[in-house]
C-alpha positions in Angstrom: 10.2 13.0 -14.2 8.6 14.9 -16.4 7.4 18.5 -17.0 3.5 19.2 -16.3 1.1 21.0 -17.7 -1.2 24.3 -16.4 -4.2 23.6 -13.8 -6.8 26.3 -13.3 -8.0 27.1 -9.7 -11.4 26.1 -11.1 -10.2 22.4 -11.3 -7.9 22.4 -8.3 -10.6 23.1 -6.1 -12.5 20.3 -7.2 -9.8 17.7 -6.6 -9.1 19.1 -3.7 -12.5 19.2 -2.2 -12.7 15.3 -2.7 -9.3 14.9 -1.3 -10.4 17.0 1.9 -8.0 19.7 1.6 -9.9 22.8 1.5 -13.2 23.5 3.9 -16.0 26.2 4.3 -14.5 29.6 5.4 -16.3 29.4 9.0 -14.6 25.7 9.5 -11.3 27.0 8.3 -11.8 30.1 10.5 -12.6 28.2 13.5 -9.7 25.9 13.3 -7.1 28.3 12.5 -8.1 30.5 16.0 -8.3 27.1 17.8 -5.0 26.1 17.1 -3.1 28.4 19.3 0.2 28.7 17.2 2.2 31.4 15.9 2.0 32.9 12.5 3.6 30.3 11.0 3.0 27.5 13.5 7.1 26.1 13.2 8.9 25.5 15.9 12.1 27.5 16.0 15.2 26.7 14.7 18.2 24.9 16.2 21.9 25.8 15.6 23.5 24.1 12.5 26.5 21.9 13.3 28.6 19.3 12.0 26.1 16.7 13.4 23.1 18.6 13.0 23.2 20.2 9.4 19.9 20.9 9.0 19.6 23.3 12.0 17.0 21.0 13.5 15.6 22.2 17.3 17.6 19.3 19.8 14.3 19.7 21.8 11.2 20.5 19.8 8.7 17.0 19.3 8.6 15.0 16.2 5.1 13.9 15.1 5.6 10.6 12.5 2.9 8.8 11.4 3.9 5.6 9.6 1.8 3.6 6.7 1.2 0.0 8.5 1.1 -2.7 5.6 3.7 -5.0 4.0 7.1 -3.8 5.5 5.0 -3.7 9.1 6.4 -0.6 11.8 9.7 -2.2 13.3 12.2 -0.9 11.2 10.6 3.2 11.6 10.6 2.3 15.4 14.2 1.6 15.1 14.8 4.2 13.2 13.1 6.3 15.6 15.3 5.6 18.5 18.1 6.0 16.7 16.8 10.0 16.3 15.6 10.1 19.8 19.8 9.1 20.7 20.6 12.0 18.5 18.2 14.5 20.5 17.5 12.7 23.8 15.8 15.9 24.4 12.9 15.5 21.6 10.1 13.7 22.4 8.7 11.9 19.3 5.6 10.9 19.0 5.4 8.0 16.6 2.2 6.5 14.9 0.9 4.2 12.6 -2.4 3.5 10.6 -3.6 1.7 7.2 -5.8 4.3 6.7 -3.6 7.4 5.9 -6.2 9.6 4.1 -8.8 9.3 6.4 -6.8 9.9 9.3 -5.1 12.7 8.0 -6.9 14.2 5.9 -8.6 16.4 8.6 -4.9 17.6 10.2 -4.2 18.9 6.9 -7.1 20.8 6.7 -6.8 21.9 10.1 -3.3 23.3 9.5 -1.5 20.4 11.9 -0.1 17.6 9.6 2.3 15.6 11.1 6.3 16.2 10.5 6.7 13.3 8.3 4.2 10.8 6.8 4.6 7.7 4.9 2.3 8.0 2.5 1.5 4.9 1.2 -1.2 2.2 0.9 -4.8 2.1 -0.8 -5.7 5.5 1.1 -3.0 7.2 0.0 -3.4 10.5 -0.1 -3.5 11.7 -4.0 0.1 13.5 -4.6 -0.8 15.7 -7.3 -3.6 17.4 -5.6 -0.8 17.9 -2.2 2.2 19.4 -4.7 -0.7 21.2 -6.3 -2.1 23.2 -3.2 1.4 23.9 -2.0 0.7 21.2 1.0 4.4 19.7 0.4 7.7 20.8 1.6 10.4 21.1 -0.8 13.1 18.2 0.6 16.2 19.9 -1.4 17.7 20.9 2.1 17.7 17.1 3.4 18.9 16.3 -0.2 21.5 18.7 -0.1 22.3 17.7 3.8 25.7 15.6 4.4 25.3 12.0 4.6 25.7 10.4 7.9 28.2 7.6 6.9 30.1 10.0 4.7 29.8 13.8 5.4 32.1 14.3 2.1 28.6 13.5 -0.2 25.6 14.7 0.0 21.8 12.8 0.5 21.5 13.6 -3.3 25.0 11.3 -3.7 24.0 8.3 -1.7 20.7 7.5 -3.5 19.2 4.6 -6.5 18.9 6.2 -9.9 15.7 7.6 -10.5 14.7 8.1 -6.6 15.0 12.1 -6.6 13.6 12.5 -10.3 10.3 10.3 -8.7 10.1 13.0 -6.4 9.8 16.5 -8.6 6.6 17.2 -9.9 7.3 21.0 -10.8 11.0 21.8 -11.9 13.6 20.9 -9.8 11.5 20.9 -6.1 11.4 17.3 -4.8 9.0 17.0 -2.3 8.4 12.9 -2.1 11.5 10.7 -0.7 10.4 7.4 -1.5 12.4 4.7 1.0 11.9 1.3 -0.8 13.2 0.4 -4.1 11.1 -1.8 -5.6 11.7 -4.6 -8.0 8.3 -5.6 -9.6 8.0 -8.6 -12.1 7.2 -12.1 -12.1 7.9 -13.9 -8.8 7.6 -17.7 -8.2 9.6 -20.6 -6.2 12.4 -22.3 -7.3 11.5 -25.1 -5.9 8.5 -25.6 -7.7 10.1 -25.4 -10.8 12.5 -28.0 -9.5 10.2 -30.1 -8.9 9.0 -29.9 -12.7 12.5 -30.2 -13.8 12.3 -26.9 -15.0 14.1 -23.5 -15.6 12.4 -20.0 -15.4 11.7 -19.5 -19.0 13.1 -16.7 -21.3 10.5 -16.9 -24.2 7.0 -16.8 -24.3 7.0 -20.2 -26.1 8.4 -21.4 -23.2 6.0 -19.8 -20.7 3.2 -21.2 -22.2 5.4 -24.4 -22.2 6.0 -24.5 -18.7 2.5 -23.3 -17.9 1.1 -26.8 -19.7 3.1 -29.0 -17.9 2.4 -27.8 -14.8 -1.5 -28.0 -16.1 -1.1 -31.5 -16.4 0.1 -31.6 -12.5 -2.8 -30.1 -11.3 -1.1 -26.9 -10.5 -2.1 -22.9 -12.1 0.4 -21.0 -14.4 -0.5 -17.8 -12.8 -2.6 -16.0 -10.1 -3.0 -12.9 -9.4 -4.9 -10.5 -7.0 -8.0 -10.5 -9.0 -10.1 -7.4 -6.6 -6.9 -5.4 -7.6 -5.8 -6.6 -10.7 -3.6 -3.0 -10.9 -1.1 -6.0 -9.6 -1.2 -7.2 -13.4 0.4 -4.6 -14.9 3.7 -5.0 -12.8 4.5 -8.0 -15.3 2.6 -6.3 -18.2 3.9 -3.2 -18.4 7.8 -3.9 -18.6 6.5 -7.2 -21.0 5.1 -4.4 -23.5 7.8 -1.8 -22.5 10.3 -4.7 -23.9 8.3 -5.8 -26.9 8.1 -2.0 -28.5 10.9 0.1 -26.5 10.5 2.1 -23.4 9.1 4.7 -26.1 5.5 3.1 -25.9 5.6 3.3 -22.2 6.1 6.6 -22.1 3.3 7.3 -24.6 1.1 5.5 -22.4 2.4 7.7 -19.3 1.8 11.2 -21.9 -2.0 9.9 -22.5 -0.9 10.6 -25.9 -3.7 10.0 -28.6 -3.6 6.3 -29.8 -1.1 4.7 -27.6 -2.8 2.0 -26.5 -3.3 1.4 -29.8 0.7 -0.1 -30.1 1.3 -3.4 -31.9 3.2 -3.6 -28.4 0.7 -2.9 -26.3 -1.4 -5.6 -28.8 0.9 -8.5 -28.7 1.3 -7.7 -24.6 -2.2 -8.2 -24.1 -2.6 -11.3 -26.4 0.1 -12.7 -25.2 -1.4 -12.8 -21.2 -4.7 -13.0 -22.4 -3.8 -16.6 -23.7 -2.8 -17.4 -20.7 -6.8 -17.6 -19.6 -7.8 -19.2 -22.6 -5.8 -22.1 -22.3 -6.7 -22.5 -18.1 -3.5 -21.3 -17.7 -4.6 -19.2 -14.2 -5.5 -20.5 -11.4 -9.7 -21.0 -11.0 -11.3 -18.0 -9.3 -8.6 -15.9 -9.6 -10.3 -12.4 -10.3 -12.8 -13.0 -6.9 -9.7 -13.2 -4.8 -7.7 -10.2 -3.0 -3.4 -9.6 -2.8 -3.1 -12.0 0.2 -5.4 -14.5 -1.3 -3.4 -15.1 -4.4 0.0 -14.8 -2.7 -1.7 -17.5 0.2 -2.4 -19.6 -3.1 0.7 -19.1 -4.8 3.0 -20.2 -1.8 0.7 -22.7 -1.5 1.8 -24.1 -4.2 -1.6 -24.0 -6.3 0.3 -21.6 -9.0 3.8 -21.2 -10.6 4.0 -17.3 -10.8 2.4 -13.9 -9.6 3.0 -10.7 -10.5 4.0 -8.3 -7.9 6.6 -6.4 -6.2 9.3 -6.8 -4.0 7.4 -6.3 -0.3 5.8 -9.8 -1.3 8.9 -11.6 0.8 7.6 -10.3 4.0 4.0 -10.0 3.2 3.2 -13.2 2.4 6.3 -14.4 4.9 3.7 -16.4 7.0 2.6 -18.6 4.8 5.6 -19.2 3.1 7.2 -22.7 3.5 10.9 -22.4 4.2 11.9 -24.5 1.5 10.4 -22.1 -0.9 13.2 -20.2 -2.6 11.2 -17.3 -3.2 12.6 -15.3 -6.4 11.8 -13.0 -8.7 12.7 -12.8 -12.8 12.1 -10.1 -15.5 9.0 -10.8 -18.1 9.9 -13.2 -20.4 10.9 -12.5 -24.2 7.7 -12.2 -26.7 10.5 -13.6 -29.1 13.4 -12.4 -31.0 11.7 -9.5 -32.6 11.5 -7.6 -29.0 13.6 -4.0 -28.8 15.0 -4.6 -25.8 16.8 -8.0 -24.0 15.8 -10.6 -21.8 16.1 -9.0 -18.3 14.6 -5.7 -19.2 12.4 -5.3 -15.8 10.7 -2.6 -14.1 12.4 -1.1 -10.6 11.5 2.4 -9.1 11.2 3.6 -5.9 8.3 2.8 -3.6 7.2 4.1 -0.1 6.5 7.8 -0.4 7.6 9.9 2.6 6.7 13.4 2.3 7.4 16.5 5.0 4.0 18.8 5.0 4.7 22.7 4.2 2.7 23.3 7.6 4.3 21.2 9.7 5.5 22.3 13.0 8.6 20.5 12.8 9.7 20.0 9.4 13.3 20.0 10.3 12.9 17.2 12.3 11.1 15.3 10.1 13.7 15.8 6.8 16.6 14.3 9.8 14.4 11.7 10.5 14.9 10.6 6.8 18.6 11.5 6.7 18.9 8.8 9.8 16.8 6.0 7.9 19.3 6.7 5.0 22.1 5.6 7.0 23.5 2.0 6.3 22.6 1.4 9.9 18.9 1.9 9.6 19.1 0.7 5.5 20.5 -2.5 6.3 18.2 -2.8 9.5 15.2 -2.2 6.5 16.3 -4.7 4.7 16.7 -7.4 7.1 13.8 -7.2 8.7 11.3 -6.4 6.0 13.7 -8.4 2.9 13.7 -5.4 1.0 15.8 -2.9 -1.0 16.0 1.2 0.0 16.6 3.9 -1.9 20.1 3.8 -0.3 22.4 3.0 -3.2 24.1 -0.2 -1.9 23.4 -0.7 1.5 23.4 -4.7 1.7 27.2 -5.5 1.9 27.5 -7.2 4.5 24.2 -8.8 4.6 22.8 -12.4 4.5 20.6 -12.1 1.3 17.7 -14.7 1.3 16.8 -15.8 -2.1 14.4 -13.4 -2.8 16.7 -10.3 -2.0 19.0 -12.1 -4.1 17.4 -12.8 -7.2 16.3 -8.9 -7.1 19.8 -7.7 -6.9 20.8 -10.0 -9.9 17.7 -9.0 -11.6 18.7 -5.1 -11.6 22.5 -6.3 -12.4 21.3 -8.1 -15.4 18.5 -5.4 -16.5 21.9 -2.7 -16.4 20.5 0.1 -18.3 17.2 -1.8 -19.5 15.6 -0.2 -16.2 11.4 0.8 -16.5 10.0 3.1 -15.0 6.3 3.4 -16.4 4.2 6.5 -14.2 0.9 5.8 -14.5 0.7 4.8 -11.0 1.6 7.9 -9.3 0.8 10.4 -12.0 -2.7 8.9 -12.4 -3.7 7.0 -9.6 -7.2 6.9 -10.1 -6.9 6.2 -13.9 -4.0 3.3 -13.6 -6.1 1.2 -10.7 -9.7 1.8 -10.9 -9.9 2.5 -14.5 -7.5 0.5 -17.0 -6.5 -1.8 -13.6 -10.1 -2.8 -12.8 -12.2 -1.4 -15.7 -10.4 -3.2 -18.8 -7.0 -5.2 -17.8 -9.1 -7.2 -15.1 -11.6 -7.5 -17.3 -9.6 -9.2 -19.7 -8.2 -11.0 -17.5 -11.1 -12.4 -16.2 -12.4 -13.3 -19.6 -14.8 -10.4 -19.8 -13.2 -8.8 -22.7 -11.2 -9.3 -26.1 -7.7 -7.7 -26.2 -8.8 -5.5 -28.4 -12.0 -4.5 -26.3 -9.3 -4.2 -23.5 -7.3 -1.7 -25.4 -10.2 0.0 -26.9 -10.9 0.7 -23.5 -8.1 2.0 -22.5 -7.3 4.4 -24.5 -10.9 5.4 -23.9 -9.5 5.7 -20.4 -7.2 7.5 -21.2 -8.6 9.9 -23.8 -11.1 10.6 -21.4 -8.2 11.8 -18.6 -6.2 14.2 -21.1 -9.2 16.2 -21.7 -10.3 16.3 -18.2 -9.2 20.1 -16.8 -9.5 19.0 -13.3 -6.4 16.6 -13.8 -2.8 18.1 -13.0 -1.2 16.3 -16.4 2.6 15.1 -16.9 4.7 14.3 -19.7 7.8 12.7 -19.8 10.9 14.9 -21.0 
């Protein structure tokens, strides 16, 4: 994670007027003397113990309110019993919703957020704007909490590479846990290419290849989510990260002058842009949505899609079960590429954060120490056919093909691991702007590669000199 730069109040109000988080003085007023609670509104403490670390009250309610999209709400019900058994005396009230933002926006601005949140999904509550106004616990005391399976290590001990690091936005304070761990590439079905005689390939060459012959069957190269075509990048990025080194992705992530302007980021975008030129997608791609193209491409009407690992449960019911849904790293431009075949991006995904005024924010940081259990990891992974940030946590465990092919992905990237940040340091930049506003475009046919990259560094150029944007760099 990387060191930011300065904001002036000026500029954090603004944001934070459009996210909601700061009202007229009367409002704020009126809800403050409405609310009843203490100075401070927590609930008091409990007594620290060998099974309750964290001091968290054995009676005092939890108030969770769970993001409802790919991985569903089973596995945080579940989990949520298995906290109710700790403190049969709590009583938890447990929520979910697709529309996070809107929801609970107003409780922040009231003062009574929730104890934990998954913040996640297209009204996901802008991060930068929450660690900015101080709206965000600091999660070091869960981090630095025993582990339920091993007291002898620490939360901090037990997680994926890169999950805390995700989490800091201003020195060492981590205020976002994020559960998933998400392998994003190219996914597609074995059996399809079976049924062309053929193997995933490793080259470009080969992709476009592959991508004729299946022409000649009547069925796509590619789809893709075409209303959200932020989905490209998931392929893209690591493809250009692998061309030029993780040094041009990094660039990209600094909004450094000119680094859209890579030979990388050039031979990246010719590369997929030939895949339209050739009628290598699948017709009337960029009209359709995320389940539309996954429908499609399980369907059997296209060989890949770029995405990320939730796509086994997502699209799970309309999946044939002879499918043998996997996932591979972007193939090789050719030979000249810095890094190896099997360079991929993984990071963590799922963002649960513990709001500075909640009334129980014990509770909610044990609530995470419980889903980071190999009881309630392996139950996450079962059910919903995904990783967690739980380092392991599938021994054990009937893999379907999917779950495999990630795991052997990550043991064959090794080191070769990306991690690009344009998609939580810039939210609205990454989807709406380069995602919509020039890779869709492209992809759609709308635009030259080089219009494309002319407008993203645009983009881009445009974001490092706005004021009202809390900036990042990698270190």
């Amino acid at each position: 994670m990387g060191s930011t730069s300065g904001i002036d109040r000026r500029s954090l109000i603004k944001r934070s007027a459009a996210l909601g988080l700061i009202s007229v003085p009367t409002m704020s007023f009126l809800s403050a003397c409405a609310s009843g609670d203490s100075a401070d509104g927590k609930v008091e403490k409990g007594e620290k113990s060998k099974d309750n670390p964290l001091g968290v009250n054995a009676s005092a309610p939890l108030d969770f309110v769970l993001f409802d999209g790919g991985f569903g709400v089973e596995y945080a019900e579940d989990a949520v019993k298995a906290y109710e058994k700790a403190y049969p005396k709590a009583k938890v009230k447990f929520g979910s919703t697709q529309k996070i933002q809107s929801e609970l926006q107003p409780r922040f601005n009231g003062g009574t957020p929730p104890d934990l949140i998954d913040n996640s999904g297209a009204e996901q509550m802008d991060m930068g704007v929450l660690v900015g106004k101080d709206q965000l616990a600091d999660l070091t005391p869960l981090l630095d909490a025993p582990s339920i399976d091993d007291p002898s290590k620490k939360v901090r001990d037990i997680l994926r590479p890169g999950i805390i690091e995700m989490g800091q936005y201003d020195g060492d304070a981590c205020y976002i846990l994020n559960y998933a761990y998400t392998v994003y590439g190219v996914w597609y079905s074995q059996t399809a290419l079976d049924k062309l005689d053929a193997e995933y390939p490793e080259d470009w060459d080969g992709m476009l290849a592959l991508c004729a012959k299946a022409k000649k069957k009547g069925i796509a190269g590619w789809t893709y989510a075409g209303k959200y075509p932020y989905y490209i990048p998931f392929s893209l990025y690591p493809f250009i990260g692998k061309i030029g080194g993780r040094e041009v992705l990094d660039a990209i992530d600094n909004l450094e002058p000119g680094a859209w302007k890579h030979p990388a980021v050039k031979a990246g975008f010719e590369a997929y842009y030939e895949l339209y030129k050739k009628g290598y997608v699948l017709k009337g791609t960029p009209g359709i949505d995320h389940v539309e193209s996954q429908t499609a491409w399980t369907q059997g009407k296209a060989l890949f899609l770029p995405n990320g690992s939730w796509v086994e449960n997502e699209a799970a019911g309309t999946t044939p079960d002879d499918f043998e849904m996997k996932v591979a790293a972007p193939s090789s431009l050719d030979s000249s590429d810095k890094l190896p075949f099997g360079t991929l991006w993984a990071s963590g995904g799922e963002p649960f954060i513990v709001p500075k005024k909640a009334k129980n924010p014990d509770g909610g940081m044990e609530q995470m120490r419980i889903m980071l259990s190999e009881n309630s990891s392996k139950n996450f992974t079962s059910k919903v056919k995904s990783l967690t940030a739980l380092d392991g946590g599938t021994e054990g465990l009937e893999l379907t093909s999917a779950l495999k092919s990630a795991v052997a992905a990550l043991e064959k990237a090794g080191e070769n691991i990306l991690n690009p940040r344009l998609q939580d340091w810039y939210v609205e930049l990454q989807k709406q702007k380069i995602g919509a506003g020039a890779i869709g475009e492209m992809m759609a046919g709308r635009m030259t590669p080089a219009e494309a990259m002319k407008k993203c560094q645009e983009f881009a150029d445009a974001a490092a000199k706005d004021d009202s944007i809390k900036h990042y760099r990698h270190k």
